[in-house]
C-alpha positions in Angstrom: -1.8 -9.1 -5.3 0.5 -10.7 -8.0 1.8 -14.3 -9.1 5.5 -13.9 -9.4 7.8 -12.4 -6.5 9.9 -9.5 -6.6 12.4 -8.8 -3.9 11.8 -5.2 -1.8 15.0 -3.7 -0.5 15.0 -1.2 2.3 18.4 -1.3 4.4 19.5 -0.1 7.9 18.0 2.7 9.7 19.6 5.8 10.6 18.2 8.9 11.6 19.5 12.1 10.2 17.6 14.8 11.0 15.1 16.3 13.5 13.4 19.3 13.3 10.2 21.3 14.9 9.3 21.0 18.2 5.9 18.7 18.8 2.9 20.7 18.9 0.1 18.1 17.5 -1.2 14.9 19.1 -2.1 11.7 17.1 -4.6 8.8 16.1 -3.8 5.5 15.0 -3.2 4.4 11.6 -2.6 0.6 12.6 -3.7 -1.6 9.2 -3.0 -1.6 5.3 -4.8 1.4 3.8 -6.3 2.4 7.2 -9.7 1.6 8.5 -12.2 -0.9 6.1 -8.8 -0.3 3.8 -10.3 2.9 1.8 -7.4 4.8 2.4 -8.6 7.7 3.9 -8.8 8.7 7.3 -11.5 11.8 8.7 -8.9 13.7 10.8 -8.4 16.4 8.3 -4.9 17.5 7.5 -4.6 20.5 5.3 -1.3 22.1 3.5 1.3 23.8 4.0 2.7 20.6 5.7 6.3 21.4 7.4 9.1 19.0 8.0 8.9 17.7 11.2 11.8 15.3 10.2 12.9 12.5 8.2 15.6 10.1 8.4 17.9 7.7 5.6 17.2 4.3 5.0 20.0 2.3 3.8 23.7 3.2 3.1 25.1 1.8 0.3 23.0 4.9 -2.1 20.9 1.8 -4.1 17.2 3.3 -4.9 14.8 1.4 -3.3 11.7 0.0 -5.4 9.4 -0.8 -2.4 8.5 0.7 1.1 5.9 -0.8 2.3 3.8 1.6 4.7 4.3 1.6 8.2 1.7 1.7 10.8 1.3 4.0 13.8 0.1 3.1 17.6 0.3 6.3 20.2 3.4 7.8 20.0 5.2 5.1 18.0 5.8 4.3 14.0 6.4 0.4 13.5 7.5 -1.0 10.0 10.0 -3.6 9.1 13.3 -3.3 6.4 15.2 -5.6 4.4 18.0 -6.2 6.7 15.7 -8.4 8.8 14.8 -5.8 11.5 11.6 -4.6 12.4 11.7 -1.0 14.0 9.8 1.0 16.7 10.3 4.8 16.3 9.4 7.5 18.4 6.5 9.4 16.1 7.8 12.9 17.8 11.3 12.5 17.7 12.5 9.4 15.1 14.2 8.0 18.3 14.8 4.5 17.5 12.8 2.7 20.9 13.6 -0.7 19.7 14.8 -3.0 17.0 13.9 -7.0 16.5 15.5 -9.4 14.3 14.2 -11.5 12.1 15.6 -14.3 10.2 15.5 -12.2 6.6 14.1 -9.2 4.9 10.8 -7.9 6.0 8.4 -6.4 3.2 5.1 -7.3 5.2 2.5 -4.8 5.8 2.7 -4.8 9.6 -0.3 -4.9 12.7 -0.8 -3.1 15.9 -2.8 -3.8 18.5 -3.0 -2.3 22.0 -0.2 -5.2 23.3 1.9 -6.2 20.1 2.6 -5.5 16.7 3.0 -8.7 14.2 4.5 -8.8 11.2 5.7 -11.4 8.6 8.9 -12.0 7.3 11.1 -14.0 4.3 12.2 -16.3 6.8 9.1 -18.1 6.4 7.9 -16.9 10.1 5.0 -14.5 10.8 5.8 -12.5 14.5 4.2 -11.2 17.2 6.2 -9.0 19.1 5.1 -7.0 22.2 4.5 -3.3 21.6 6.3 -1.9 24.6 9.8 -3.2 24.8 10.4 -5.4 21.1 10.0 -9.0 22.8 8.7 -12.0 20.8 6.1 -13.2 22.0 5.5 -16.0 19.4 6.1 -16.9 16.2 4.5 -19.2 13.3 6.7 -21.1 10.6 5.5 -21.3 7.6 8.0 -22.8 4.9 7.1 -19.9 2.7 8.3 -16.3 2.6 5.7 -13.8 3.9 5.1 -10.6 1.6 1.3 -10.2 2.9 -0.9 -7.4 4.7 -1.5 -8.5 8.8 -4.0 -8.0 10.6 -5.5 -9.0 13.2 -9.8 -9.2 12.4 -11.6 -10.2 15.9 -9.6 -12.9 17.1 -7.6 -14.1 13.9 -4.3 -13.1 12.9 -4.6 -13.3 9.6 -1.5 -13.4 6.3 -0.9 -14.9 3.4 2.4 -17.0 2.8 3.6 -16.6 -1.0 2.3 -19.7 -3.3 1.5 -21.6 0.3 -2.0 -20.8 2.3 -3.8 -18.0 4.0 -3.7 -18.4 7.5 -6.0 -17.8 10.5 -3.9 -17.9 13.5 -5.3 -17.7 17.4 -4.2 -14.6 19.3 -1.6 -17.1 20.7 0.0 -18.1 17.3 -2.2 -21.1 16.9 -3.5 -22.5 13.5 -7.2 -22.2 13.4 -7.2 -22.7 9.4 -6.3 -22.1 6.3 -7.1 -21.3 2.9 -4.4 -23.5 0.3 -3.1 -20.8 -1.9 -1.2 -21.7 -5.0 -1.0 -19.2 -6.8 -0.4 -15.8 -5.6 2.5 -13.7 -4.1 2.5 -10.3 -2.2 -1.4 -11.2 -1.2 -3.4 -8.3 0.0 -7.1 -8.4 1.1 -9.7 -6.8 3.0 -11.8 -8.3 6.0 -15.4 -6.9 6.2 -18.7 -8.6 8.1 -16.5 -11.7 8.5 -15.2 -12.1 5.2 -12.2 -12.3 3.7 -12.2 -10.2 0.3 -10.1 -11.5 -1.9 -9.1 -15.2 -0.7 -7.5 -17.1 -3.1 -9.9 -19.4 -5.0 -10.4 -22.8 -4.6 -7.9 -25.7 -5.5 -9.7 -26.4 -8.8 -9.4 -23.2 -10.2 -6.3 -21.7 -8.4 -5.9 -18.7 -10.7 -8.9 -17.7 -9.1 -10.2 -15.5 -6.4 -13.5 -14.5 -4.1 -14.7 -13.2 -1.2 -14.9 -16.3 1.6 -16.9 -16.3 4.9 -14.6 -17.1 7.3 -17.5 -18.7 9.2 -19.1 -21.0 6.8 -15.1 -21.3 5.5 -16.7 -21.4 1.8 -16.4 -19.2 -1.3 -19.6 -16.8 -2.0 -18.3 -16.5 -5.4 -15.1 -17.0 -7.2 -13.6 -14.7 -9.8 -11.9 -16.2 -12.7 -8.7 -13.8 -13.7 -8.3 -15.3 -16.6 -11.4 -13.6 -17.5 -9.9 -10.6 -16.7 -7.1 -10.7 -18.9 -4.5 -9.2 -16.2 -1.2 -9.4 -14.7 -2.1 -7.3 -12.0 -5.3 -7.3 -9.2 -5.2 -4.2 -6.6 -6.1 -4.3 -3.2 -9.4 -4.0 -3.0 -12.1 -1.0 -1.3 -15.6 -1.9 0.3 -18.2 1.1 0.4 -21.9 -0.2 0.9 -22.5 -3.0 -0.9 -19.9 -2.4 -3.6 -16.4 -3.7 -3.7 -13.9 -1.8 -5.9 -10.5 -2.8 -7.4 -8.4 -2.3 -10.6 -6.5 -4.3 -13.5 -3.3 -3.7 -15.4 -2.7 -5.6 -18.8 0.1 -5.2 -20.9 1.2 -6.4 -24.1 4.5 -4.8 -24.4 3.5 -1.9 -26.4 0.6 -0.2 -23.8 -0.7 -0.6 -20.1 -4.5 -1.4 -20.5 -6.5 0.2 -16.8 -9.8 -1.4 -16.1 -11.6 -0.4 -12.7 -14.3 -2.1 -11.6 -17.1 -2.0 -9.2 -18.8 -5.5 -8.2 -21.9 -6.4 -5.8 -20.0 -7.8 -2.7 -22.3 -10.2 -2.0 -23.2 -11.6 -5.2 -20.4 -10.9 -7.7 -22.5 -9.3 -9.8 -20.4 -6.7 -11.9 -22.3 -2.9 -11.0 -19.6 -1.0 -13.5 -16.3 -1.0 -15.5 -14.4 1.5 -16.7 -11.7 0.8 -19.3 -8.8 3.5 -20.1 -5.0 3.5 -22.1 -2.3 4.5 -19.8 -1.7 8.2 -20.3 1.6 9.7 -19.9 1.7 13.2 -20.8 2.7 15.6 -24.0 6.1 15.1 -23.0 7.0 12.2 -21.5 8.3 8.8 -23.4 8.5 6.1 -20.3 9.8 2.5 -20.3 6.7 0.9 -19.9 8.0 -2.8 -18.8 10.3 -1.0 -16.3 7.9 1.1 -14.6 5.6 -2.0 -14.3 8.0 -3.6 -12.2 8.9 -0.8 -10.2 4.7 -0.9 -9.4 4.5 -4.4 -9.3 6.9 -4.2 -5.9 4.5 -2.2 -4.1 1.3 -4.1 -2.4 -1.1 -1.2 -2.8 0.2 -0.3 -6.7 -3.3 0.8 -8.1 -5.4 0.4 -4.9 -8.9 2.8 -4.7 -9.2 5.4 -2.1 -13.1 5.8 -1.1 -14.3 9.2 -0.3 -17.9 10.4 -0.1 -19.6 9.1 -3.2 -16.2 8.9 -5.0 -13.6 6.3 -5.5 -10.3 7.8 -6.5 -7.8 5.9 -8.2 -3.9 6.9 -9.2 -3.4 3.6 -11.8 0.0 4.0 -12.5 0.1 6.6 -15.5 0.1 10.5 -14.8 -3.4 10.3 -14.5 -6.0 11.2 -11.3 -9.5 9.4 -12.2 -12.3 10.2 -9.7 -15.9 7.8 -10.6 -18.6 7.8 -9.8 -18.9 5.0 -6.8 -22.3 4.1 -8.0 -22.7 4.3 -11.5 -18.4 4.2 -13.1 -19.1 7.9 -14.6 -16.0 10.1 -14.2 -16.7 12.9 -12.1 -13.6 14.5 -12.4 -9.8 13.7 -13.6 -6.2 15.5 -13.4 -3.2 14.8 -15.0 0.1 15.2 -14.7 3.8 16.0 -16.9 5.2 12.8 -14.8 3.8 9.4 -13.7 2.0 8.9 -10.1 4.0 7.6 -7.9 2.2 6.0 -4.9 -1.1 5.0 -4.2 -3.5 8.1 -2.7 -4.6 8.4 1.2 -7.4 11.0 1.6 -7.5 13.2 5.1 -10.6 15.0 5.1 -11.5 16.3 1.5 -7.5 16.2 0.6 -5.9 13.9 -1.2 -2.4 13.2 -1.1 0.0 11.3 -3.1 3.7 11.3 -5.2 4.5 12.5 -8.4 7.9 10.6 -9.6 9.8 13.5 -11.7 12.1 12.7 -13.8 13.6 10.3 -11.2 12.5 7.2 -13.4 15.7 8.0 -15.5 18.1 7.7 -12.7 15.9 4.3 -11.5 15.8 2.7 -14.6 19.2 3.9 -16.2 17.0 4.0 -19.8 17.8 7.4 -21.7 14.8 6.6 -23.7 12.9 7.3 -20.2 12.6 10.6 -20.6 10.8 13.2 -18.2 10.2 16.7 -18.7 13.3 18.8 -17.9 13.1 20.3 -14.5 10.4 17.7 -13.3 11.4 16.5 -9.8 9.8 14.3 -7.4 6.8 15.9 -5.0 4.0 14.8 -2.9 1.1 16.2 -4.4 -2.6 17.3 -2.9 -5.7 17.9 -4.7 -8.7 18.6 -3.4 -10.7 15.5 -3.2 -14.6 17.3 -5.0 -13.0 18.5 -8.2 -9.2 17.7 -8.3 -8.0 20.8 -8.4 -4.5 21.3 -7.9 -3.9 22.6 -3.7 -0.5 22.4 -2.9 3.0 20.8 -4.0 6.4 19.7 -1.9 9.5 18.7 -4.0 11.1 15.8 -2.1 14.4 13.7 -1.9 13.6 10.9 -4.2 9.7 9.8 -5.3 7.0 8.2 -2.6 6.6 5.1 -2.9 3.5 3.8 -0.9 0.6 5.8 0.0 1.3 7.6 2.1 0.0 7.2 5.5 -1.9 9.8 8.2 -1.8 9.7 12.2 -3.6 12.7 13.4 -2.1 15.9 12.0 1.4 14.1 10.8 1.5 12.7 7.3 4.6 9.5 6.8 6.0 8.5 3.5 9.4 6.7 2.6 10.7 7.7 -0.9 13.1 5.5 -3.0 16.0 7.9 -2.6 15.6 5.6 0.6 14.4 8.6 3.0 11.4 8.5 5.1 9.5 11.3 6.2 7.5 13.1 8.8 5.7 15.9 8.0 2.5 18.0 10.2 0.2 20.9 9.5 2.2 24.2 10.1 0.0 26.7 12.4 
């Protein structure tokens, strides 16, 4: 989550390109950061990964700074773009199946269920639209713009307008309650045994916030941010009884990481971790510009869980794997170029972007200098030691994590092309 908004742009769809002939079947992948939000999934998926194929986003050749992930239900990829439409794509071919309209851009992190798909948009409105054929089936105004993660926990629909409320909606669209919400912008969160970790905080400290039992509709404990000195809260990761998230502080000379384990229940802090950003021998980036180009994506800095582990890419051109338990470093990899995107972990792989040296051509800065030769890839390391696996060069840098449906891996990239790729047998 964050406290000021910054626009997403992804443009009209057009598919390009289709290659390989199906030969895998799929699982779901239908929330932010996958089931309980850890970011991994069990299906393992192990390189070489082939194209299967990819298609262009947007036409006028801007580089995007967001795509937020999509999510996957059978045989079709839902996610929504900032010309207003939300899409339904065929996962085997990239056949477009439907399109809706909404009143503005769409940077939500969408929903599916087994009937509809819901979604929230900058025209203030939160959808539900039915899988199947792209009809509305309702929708709920909410005089703010909607940046949030959806989902739908039992029989909530739950989102977060930007500086409004979190709301609780009936399957039906109806207001059950709400949580007043001040404060923060691009609001992500993590339901677990009925609660909502991280509300916003109460109205007397709104730069604040806590896990809340959606039963009892009360705090369990509140978390002061001023306390944490940041401009930048992750999505947070439940294993056990611990809750994990990271910080990012700047002071316009360095990035300062923190990564935290708390107890869920009680808000006791279990560890921190505090580390400098670390860029590499050779590379001199423009730290305030590659803030913002974080700051646009909702699961910038978010933990992946695995094992005993919890695996974070902060930003830098660092890999840090702790210790879930006690905060030690187990193991940690770094890179000539930053990280790109958040990690999602099939298996015992981990998979994410590197960015290359395409942060000169984003940022325009000829002070943001990468290594020569360094180009955008999607990355895997093995998830017990970090050890190096496998490497793809790609058209432009991942930006979200990228997400896993059975043996296909998904990612868009800000060259504005979103891809498809699946084990090769």
């Amino acid at each position: 989550m964050e406290m000021k908004h910054i626009g997403r742009r992804v443009a009209a769809v057009i598919v390009i390109l289709s290659l390989f002939a199906a030969c895998s079947g799929g699982s779901d992948w239908v929330q932010f950061r996958g089931e309980g939000g850890r970011g991994a999934t069990s299906t393992r998926i192990s390189p070489p990964l082939g194209l299967k194929w990819k298609f262009r986003l947007q036409l006028d050749g801007r580089t995007l700074h967001s795509f937020n992930p999509p999510v996957v239900k059978g045989d079709t990829i839902y996610f929504g773009s900032a010309d207003g439409n939300f899409y339904a794509l065929d996962i085997e071919s990239g056949y477009m199946r439907w399109v809706f309209k909404s009143g503005a851009a769409i940077n939500s992190v969408p929903y599916a269920d087994d009937q509809q798909v819901y979604f929230g948009s900058q025209d203030g409105k939160t959808y539900a639209v039915s899988r199947g054929e792209g009809l509305e089936i309702w929708n709920f105004p909410t005089g703010r713009q909607v940046n949030s993660s959806v989902e739908r926990y039992k029989d909530y629909i739950i989102f977060t307008s930007d500086g409004g409320a979190s709301f609780f909606l009936s399957p039906e669209g109806e207001k059950m309650f709400h949580i007043p919400n001040p404060v923060w912008y691009n609001h992500t969160y993590q339901m677990y045994d009925d609660i909502m970790y991280f509300a916003p905080g109460p109205l007397s400290r709104p730069h604040s916030f806590g896990p809340y039992d959606i039963n009892e509709q009360r705090h369990l404990w509140v978390l002061d941010t001023a306390a944490l000195d940041a401009i930048w809260y992750s999505f947070p990761a439940i294993r056990k009884y611990l809750i994990f998230f990271s910080t990012l502080g700047y002071d316009g000379f360095e990035w300062y990481l923190s990564f935290y384990a708390y107890d869920r229940m009680s808000g006791q802090r279990i560890w921190e971790y505090e580390d400098f950003s670390r860029w590499g021998p050779d590379y001199r980036p423009d730290l305030e510009q590659l803030l913002l180009r974080g700051l646009n994506l909702l699961d910038f800095m978010a933990p992946a869980v695995w094992d005993d582990l919890v695996i974070y890419t902060g930003g830098d051109s660092v890999v840090r794997a702790f210790d879930a338990d006690t905060g030690n470093i187990r193991w940690e990899k770094e890179f000539d170029t930053p990280v790109s995107s958040a990690p999602t972990i099939a298996g015992d792989r981990i998979y994410f972007g590197l960015l290359g040296d395409g942060a000169v051509e984003l940022f325009g800065n000829p002070n943001d200098m990468a290594p020569a030769g360094s180009v955008p890839r999607l990355v895997c390391l093995s998830a017990r030691d970090g050890r190096l696996l496998w490497s793809m060069e790609l058209e432009g840098a991942i930006l979200s994590a990228p997400v896993i449906a059975g043996r296909r891996l998904m990612f868009g990239t800000d060259k504005s092309v979103f891809y498809i790729l699946e084990e090769v047998f």
